[in-house]
DRENMIBA-871704 format. One record per atom (N, C-alpha, C, O): residue number from 1; chain; atom name; x negated, y, z negated. Coordinates in steps of 0.1 Angstrom, whole numbers. Each point is the difference from the previous one (the first is absolute). Last residue first. Example, Ala and Ser with C-alpha at 12.3 -4.5 7.8 and 13.67 -1.06 7.14 Angstrom:
// residues 2
  seq  mol  atom   east  north     up
    2    A     N   -128    -22    -71
    2    A    CA     -9     11      0
    2    A     C      8     11     -8
    2    A     O     -5     11     -1
    1    A     N      2    -68      2
    1    A    CA      9     12      0
    1    A     C     -9     12      0
    1    A     O    -10      0     -7
// end
This chain:
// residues 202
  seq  mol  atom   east  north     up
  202    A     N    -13    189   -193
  202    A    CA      0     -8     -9
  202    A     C    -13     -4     -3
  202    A     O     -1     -9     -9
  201    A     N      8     36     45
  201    A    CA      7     12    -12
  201    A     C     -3    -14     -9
  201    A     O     -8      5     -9
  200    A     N      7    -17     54
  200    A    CA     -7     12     -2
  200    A     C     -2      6    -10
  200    A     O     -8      9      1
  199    A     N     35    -42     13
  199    A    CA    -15     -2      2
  199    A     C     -8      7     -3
  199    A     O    -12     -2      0
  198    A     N     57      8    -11
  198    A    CA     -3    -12     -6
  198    A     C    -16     -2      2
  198    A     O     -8     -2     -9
  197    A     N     35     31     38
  197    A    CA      0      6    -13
  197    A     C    -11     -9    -11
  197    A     O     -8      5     -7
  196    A     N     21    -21     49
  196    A    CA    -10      9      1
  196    A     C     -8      6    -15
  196    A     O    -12      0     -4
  195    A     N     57    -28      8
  195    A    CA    -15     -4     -2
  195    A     C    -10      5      5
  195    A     O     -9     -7     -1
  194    A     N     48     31      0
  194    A    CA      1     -6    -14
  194    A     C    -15    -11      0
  194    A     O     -9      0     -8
  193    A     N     24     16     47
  193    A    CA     -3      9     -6
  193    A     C     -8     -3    -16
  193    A     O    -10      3     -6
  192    A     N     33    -35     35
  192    A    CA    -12      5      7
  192    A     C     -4     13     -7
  192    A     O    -11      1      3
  191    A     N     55    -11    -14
  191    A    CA     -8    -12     -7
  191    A     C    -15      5      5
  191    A     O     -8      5     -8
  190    A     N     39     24     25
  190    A    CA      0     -2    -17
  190    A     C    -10     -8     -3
  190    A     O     -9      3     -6
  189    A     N     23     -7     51
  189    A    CA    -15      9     -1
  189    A     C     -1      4    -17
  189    A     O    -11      3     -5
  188    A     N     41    -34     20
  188    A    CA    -12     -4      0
  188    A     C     -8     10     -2
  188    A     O    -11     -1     -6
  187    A     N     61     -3      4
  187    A    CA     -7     -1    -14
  187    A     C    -17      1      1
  187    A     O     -8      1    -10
  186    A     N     43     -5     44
  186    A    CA      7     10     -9
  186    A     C    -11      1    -11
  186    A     O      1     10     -8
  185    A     N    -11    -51     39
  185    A    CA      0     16      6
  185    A     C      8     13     -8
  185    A     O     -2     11      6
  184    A     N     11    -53    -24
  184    A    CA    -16      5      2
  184    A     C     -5     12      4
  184    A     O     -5     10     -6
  183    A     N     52    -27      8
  183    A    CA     -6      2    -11
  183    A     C    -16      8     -6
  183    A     O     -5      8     -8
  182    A     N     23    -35     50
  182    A    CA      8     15      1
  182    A     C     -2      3    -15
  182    A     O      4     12      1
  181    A     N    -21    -52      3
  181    A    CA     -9      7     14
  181    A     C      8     17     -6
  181    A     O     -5     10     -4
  180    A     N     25    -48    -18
  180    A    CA    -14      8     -5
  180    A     C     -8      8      8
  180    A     O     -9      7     -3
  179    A     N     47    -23     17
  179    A    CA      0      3     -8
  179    A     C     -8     13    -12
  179    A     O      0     11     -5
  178    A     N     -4    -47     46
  178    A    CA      8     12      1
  178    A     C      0     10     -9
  178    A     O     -3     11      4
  177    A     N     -9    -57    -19
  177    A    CA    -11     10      3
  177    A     C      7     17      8
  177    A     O     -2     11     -5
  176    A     N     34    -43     -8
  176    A    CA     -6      6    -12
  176    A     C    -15      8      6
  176    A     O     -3     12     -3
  175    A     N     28    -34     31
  175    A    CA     13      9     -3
  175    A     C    -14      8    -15
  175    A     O     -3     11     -2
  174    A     N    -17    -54     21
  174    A    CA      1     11      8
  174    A     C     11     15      0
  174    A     O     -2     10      7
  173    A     N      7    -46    -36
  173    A    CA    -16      2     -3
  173    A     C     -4     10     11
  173    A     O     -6     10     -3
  172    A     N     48    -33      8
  172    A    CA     -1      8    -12
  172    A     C    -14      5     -8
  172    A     O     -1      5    -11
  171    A     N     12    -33     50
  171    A    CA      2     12      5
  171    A     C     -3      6    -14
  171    A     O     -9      9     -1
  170    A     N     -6    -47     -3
  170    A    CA     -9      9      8
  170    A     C      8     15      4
  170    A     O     -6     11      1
  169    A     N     34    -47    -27
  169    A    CA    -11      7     -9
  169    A     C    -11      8     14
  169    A     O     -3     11     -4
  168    A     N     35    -35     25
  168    A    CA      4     10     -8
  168    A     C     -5      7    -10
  168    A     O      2     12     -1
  167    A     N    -19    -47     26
  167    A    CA      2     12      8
  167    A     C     11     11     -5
  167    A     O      3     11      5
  166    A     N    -13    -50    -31
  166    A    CA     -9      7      4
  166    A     C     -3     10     10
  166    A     O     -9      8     -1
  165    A     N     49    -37    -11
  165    A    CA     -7      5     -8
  165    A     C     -8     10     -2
  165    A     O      2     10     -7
  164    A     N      1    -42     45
  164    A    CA     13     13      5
  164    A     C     -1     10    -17
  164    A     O     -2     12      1
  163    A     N    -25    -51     25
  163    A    CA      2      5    -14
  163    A     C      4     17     -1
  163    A     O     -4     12     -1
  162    A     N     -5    -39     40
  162    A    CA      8    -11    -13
  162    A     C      0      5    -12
  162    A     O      5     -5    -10
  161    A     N    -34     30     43
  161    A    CA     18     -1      6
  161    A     C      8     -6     -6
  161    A     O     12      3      1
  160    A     N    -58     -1    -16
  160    A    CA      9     10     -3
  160    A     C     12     -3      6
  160    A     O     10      0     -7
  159    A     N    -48    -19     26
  159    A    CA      3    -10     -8
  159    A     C      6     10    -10
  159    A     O     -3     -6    -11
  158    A     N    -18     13     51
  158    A    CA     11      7     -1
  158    A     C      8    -11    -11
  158    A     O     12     -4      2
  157    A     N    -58      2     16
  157    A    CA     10    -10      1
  157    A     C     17      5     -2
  157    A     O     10     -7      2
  156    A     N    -47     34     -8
  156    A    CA     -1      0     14
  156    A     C      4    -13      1
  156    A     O     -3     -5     11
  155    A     N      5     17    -57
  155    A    CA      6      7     12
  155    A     C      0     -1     11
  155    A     O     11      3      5
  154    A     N    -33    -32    -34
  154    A    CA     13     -3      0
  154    A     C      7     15      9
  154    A     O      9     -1      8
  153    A     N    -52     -1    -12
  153    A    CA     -1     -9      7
  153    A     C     15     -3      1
  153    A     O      5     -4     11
  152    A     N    -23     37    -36
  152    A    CA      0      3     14
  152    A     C      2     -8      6
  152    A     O      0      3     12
  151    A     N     24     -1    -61
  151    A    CA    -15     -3      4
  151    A     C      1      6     23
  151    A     O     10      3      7
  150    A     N     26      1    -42
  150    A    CA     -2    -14      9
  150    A     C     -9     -7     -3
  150    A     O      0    -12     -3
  149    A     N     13     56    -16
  149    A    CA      0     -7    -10
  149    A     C     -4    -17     12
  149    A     O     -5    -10     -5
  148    A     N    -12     52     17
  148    A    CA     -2     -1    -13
  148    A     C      3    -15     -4
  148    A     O     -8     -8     -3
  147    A     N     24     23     43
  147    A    CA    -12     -5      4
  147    A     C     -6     -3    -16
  147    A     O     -6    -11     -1
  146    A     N     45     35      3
  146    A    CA      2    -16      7
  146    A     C    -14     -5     -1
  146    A     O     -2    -11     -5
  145    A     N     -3     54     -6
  145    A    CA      9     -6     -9
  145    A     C      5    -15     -1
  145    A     O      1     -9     -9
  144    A     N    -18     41     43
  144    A    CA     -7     -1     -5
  144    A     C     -1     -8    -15
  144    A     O    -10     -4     -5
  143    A     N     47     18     38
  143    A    CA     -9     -9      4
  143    A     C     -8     -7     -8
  143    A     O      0    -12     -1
  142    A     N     23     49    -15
  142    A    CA      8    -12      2
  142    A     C     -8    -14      6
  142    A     O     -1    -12     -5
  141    A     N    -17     58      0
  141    A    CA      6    -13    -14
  141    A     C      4     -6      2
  141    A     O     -2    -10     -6
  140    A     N    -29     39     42
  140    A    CA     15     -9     -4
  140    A     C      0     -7    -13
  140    A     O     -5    -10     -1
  139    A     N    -30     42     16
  139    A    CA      8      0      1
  139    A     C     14     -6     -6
  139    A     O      9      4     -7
  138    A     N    -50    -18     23
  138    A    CA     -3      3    -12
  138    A     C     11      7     -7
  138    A     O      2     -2    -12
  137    A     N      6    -31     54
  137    A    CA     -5     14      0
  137    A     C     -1      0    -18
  137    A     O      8     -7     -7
  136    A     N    -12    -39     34
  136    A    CA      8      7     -8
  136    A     C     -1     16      1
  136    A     O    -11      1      7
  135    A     N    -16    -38     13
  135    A    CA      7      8     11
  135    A     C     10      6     -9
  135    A     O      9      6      6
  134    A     N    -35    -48    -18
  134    A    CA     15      3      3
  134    A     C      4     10     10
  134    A     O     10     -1      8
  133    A     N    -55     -3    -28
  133    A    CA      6    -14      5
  133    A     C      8      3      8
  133    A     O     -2      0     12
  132    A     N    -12     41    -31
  132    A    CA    -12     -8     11
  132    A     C      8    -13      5
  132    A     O      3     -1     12
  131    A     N     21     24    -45
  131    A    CA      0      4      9
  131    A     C    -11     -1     13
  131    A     O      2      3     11
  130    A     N      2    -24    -52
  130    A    CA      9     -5      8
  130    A     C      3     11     11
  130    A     O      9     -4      8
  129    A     N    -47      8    -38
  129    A    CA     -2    -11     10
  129    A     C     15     -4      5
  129    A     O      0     -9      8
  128    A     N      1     49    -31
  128    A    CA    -10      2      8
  128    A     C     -3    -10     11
  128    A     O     -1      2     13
  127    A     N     24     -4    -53
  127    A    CA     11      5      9
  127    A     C     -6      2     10
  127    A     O      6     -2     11
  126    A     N    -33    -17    -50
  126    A    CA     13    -11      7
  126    A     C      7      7      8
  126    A     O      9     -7      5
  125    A     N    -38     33    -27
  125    A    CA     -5    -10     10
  125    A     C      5     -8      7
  125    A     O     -3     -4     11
  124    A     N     22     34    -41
  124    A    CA     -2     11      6
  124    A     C    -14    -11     12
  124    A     O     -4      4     11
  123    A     N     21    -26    -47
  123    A    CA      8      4      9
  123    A     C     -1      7      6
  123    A     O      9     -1      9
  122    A     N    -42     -5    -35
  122    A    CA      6     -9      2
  122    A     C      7     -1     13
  122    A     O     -3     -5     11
  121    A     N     -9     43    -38
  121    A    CA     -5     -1      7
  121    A     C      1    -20     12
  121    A     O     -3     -2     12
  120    A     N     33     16    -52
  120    A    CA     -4      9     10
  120    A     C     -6     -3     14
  120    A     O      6     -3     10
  119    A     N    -18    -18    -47
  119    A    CA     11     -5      4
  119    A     C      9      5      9
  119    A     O      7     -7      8
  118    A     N    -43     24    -36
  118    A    CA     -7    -11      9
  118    A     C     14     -7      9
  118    A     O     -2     -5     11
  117    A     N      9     46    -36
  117    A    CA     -5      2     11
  117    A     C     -5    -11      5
  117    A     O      0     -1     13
  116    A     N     19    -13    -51
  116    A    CA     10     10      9
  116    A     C     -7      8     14
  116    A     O      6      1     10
  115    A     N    -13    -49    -46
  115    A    CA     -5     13      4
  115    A     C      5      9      7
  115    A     O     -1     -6     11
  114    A     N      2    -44    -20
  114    A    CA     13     12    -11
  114    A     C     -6     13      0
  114    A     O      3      8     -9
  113    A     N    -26    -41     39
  113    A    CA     13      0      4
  113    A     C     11      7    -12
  113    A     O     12      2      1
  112    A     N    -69      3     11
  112    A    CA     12     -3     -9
  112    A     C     11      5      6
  112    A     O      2     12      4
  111    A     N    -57    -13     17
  111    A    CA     15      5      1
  111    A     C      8     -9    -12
  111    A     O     -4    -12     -1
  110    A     N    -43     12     13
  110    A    CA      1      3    -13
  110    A     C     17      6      0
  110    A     O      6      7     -9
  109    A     N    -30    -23     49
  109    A    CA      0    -13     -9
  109    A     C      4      3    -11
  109    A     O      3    -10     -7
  108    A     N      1     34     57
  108    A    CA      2      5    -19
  108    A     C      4    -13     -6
  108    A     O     12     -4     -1
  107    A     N    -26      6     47
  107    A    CA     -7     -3    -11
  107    A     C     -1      6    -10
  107    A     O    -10      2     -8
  106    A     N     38    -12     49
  106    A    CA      1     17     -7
  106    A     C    -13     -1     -4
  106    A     O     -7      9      5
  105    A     N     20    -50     12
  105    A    CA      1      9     10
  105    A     C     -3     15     -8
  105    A     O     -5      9      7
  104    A     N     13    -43    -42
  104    A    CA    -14     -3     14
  104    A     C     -1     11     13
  104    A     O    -11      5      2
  103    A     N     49     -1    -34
  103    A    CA    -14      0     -9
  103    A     C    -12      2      9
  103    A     O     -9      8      1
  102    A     N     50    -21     15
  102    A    CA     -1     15      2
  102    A     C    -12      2     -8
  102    A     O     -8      9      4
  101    A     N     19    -50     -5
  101    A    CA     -2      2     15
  101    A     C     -5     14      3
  101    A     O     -9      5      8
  100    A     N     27    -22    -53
  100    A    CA    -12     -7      1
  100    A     C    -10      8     17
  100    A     O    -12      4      2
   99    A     N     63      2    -11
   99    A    CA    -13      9     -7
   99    A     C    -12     -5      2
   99    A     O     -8      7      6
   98    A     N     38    -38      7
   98    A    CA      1     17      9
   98    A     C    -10     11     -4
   98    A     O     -8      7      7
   97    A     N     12    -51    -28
   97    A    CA     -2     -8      8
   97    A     C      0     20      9
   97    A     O    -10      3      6
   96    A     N     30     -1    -44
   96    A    CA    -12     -2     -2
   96    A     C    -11     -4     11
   96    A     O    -12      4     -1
   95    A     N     58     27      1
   95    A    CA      1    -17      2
   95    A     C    -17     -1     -4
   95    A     O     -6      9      7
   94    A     N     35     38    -17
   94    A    CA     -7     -8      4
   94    A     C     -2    -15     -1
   94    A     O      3     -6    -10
   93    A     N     22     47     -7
   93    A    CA      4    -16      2
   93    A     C     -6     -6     10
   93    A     O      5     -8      8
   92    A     N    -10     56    -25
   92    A    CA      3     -6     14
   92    A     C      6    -12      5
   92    A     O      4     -4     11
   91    A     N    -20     20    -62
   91    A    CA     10     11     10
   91    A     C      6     -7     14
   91    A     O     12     -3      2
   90    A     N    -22    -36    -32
   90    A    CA     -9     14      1
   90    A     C      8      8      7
   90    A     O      9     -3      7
   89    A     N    -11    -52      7
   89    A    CA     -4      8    -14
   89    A     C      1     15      3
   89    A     O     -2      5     12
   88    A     N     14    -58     10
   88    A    CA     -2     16      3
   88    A     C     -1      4    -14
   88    A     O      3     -7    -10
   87    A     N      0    -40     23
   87    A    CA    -11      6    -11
   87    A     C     -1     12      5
   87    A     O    -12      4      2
   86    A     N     58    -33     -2
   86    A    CA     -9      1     10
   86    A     C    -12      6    -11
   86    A     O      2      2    -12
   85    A     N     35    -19     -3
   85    A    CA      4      0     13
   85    A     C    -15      2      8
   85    A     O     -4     -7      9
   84    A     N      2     -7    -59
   84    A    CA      6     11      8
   84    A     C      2     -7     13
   84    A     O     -2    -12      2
   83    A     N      4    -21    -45
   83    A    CA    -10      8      6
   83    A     C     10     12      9
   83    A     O     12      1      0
   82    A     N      7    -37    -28
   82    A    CA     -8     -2      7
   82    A     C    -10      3      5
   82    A     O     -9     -8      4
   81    A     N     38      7    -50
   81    A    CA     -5      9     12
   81    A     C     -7    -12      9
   81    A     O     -5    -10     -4
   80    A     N     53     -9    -21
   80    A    CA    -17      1     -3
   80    A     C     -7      8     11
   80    A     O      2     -2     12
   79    A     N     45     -6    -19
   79    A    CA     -3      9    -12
   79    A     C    -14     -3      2
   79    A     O     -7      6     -8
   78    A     N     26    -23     47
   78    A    CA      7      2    -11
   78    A     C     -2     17     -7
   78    A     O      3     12      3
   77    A     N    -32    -15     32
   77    A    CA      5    -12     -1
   77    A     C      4     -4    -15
   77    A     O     -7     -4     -9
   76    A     N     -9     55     33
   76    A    CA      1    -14    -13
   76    A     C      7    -10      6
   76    A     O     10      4      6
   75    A     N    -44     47      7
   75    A    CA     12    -10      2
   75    A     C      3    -14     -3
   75    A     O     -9     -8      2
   74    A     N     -8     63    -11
   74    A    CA     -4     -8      1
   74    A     C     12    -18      2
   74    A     O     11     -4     -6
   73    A     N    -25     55     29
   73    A    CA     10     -3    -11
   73    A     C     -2    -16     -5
   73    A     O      0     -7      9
   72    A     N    -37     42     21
   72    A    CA     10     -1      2
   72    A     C     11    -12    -11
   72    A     O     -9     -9     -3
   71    A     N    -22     52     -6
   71    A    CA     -4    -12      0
   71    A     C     15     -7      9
   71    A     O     11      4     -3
   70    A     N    -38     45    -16
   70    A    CA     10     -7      3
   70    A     C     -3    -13      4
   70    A     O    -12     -3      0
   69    A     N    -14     38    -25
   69    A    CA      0    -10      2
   69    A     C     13     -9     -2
   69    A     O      5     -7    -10
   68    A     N    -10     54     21
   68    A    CA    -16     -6     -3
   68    A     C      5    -17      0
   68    A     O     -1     -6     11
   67    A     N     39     39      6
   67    A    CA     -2     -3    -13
   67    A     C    -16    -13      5
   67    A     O      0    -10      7
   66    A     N     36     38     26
   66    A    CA    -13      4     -6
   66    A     C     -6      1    -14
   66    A     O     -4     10     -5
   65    A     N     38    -34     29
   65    A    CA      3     12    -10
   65    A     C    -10      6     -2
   65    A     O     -1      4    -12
   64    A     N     -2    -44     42
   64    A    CA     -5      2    -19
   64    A     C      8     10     -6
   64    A     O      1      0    -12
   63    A     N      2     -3     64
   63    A    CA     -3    -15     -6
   63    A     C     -1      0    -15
   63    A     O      4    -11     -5
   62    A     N     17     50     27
   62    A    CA      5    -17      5
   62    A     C     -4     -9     -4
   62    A     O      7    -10     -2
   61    A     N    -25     48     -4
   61    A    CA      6      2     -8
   61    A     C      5    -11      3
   61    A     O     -1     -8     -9
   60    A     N    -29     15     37
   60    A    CA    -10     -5    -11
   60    A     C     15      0    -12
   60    A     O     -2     -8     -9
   59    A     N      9     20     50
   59    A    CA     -2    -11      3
   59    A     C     -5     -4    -11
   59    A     O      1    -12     -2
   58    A     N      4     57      9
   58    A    CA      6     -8     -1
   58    A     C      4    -15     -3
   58    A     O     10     -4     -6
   57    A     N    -49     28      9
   57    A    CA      7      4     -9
   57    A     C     12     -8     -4
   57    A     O      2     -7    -10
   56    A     N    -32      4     52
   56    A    CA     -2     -9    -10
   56    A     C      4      5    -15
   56    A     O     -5     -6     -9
   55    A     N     22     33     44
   55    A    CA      3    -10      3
   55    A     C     -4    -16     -7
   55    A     O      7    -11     -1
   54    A     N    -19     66     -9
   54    A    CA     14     -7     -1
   54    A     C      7    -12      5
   54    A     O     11     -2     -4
   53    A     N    -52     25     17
   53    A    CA     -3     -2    -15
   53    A     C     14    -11     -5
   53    A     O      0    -12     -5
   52    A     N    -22      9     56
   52    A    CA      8      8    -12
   52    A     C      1     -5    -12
   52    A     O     -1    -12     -5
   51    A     N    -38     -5     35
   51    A    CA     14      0     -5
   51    A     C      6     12     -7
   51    A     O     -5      6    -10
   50    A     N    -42    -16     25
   50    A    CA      7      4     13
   50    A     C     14     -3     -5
   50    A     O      9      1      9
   49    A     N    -49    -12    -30
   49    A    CA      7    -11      6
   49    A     C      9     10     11
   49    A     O      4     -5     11
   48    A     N    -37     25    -48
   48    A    CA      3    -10      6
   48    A     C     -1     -9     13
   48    A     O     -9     -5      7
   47    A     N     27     41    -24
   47    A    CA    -11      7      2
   47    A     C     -6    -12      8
   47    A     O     -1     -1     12
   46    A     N     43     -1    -43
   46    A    CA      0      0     21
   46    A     C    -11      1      3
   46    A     O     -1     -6     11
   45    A     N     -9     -6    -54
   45    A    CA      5    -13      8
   45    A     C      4     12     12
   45    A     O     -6     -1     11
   44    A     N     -4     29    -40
   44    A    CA    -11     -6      3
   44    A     C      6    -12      8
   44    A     O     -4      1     11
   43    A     N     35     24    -31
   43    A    CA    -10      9     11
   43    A     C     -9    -12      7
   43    A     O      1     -4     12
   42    A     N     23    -10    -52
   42    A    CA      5     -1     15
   42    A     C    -10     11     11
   42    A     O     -6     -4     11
   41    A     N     -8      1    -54
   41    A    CA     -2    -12      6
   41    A     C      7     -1     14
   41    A     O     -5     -6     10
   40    A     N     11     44    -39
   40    A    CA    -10      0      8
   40    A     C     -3    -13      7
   40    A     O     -4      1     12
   39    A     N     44      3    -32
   39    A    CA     -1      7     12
   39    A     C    -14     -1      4
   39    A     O     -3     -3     11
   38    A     N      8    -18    -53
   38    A    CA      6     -5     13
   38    A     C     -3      1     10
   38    A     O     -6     -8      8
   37    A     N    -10     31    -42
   37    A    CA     -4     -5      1
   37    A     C      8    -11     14
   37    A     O     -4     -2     11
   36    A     N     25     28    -42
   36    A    CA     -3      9     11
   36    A     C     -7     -6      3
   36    A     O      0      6     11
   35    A     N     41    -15    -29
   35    A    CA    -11     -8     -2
   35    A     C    -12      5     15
   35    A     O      0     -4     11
   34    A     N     42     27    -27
   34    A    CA     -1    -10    -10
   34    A     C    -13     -6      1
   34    A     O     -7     -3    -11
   33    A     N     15     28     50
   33    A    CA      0      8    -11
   33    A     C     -1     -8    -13
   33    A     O    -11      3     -6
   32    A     N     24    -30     44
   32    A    CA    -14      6      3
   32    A     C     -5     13    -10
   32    A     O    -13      2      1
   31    A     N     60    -25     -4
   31    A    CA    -10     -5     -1
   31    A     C    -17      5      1
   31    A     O     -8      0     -9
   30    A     N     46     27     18
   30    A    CA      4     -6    -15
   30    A     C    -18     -7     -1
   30    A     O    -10      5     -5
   29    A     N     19      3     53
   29    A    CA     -7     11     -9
   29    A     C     -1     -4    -14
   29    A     O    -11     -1     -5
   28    A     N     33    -32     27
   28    A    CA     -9      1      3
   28    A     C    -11     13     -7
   28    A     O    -10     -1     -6
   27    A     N     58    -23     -8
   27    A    CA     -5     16     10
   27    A     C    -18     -3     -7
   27    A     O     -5      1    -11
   26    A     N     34    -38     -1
   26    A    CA      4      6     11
   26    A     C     -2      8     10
   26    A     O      3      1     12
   25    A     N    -21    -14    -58
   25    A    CA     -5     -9     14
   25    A     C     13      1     10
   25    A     O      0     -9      9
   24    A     N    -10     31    -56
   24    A    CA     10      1      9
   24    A     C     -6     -6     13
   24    A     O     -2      8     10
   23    A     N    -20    -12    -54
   23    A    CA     13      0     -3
   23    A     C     14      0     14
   23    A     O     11     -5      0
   22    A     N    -61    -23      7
   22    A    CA      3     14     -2
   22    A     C     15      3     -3
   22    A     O      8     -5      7
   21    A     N    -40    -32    -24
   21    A    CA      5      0     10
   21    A     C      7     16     -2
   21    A     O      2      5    -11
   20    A     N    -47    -18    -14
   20    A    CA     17     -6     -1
   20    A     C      8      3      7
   20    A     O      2     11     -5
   19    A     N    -59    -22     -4
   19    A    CA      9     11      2
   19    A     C     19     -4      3
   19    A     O      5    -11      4
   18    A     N    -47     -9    -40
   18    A    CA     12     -2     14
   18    A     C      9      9      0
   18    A     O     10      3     -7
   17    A     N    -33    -10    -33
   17    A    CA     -9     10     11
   17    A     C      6     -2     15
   17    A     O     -1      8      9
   16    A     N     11    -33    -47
   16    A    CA      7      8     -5
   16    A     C     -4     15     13
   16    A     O      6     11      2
   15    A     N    -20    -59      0
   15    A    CA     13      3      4
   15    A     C      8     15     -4
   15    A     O     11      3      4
   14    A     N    -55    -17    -17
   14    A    CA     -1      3     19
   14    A     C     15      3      4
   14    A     O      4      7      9
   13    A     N    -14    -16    -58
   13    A    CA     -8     12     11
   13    A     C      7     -2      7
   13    A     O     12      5      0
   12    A     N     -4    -45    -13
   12    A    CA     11     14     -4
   12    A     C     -3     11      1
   12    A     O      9      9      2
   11    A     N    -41    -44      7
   11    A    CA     13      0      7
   11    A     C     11     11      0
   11    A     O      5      7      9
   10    A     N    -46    -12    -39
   10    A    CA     -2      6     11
   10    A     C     13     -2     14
   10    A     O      3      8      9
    9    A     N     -1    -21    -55
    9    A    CA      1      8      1
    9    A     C     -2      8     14
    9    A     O      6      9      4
    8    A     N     -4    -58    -12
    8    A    CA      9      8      2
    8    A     C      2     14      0
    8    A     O     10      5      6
    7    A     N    -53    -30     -2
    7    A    CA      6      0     12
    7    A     C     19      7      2
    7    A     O      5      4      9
    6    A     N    -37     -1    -50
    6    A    CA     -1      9      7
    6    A     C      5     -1     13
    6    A     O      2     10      6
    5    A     N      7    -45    -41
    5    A    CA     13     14     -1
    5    A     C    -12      9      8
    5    A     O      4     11     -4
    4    A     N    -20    -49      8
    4    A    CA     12     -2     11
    4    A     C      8     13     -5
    4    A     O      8      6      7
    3    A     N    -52    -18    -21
    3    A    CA      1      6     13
    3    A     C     14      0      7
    3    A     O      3      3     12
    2    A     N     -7    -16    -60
    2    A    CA     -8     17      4
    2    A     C      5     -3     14
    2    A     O     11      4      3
    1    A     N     -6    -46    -16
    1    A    CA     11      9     -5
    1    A     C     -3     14      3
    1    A     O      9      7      5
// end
């Protein structure tokens, strides 16, 4: 009975310590000021991987809202759960069987998928290898986005063309990085300042 009200207390820690999606996940700057920690993470993934900040940004709002532990919906036969759709988890909606891969190739064994830089960085791996595979540019949301949700094997099957759906959510994930790209640049040397300031001064 003890160990289970410290397993509930310590639950409601952690959930109360979960960082919480940004009020204005539209504007990019909004975000990267709210959660200044972010930005630095983003630094670090283009640093990286060679990605714009704003393209696994976007892409990340598409999958979770950038909410810790998103999950994809869960699905019933009648009134009884069955289980999810799939075992994506976490800012990125990572597939386990994907992370697991990025784990091994990276050997961040101590990476977490409701982590924000670990998940980040993630994706800032997954855009990298579909532009080795695929020939995507780092570049394209749009592309880069197909390739996200197929996998690389269903792109270069063009296994999207039937899912007319989804080429409408890619354009819309590509309209949004746009977005944030023209955002960023209004706001970066603020933010780049602001963490100088930070490194130096805190």
């Amino acid at each position: 009975m003890k160990s289970r009200s410290i397993f509930v207390c310590c639950a409601i820690f952690l959930t109360a310590c979960a960082t919480p999606p940004p009020k204005n996940p539209d504007n990019i700057c909004e975000i990267f000021f709210e959660h200044r920690d972010w930005y630095d993470a983003s630094k670090e993934m283009k640093d990286n991987w060679g990605t714009p900040i704003h393209v696994p940004i976007a892409m990340m709002y598409q999958e979770s809202s950038f909410r810790h532990n998103a999950s994809p919906p869960m699905q019933y036969f009648w009134f009884i759960p069955i289980g999810r759709a799939s075992d994506a988890y976490g800012y990125a909606q990572a597939k386990t069987m994907t992370w697991d891969d990025y784990q091994r190739e990276t050997g961040n064994s101590w990476a977490d998928r409701d982590d924000f830089a670990d998940a980040l960085d993630f994706m800032g791996w997954f855009t990298n290898k579909t532009h080795q595979i695929n020939g995507v540019s780092k570049w394209d949301a749009y592309g880069q986005y197909l390739n996200y949700h197929e996998g690389w094997g269903g792109y270069k099957k063009k296994s999207y063309t039937k899912k007319p759906w989804l080429i409408k959510v890619s354009r819309k994930v590509d309209h949004r990085a746009k977005q944030y790209a023209t955002q960023l640049r209004g706001c970066q040397e603020n933010l780049d300042s602001s963490w100088l300031w930070r490194l130096f001064f805190n």
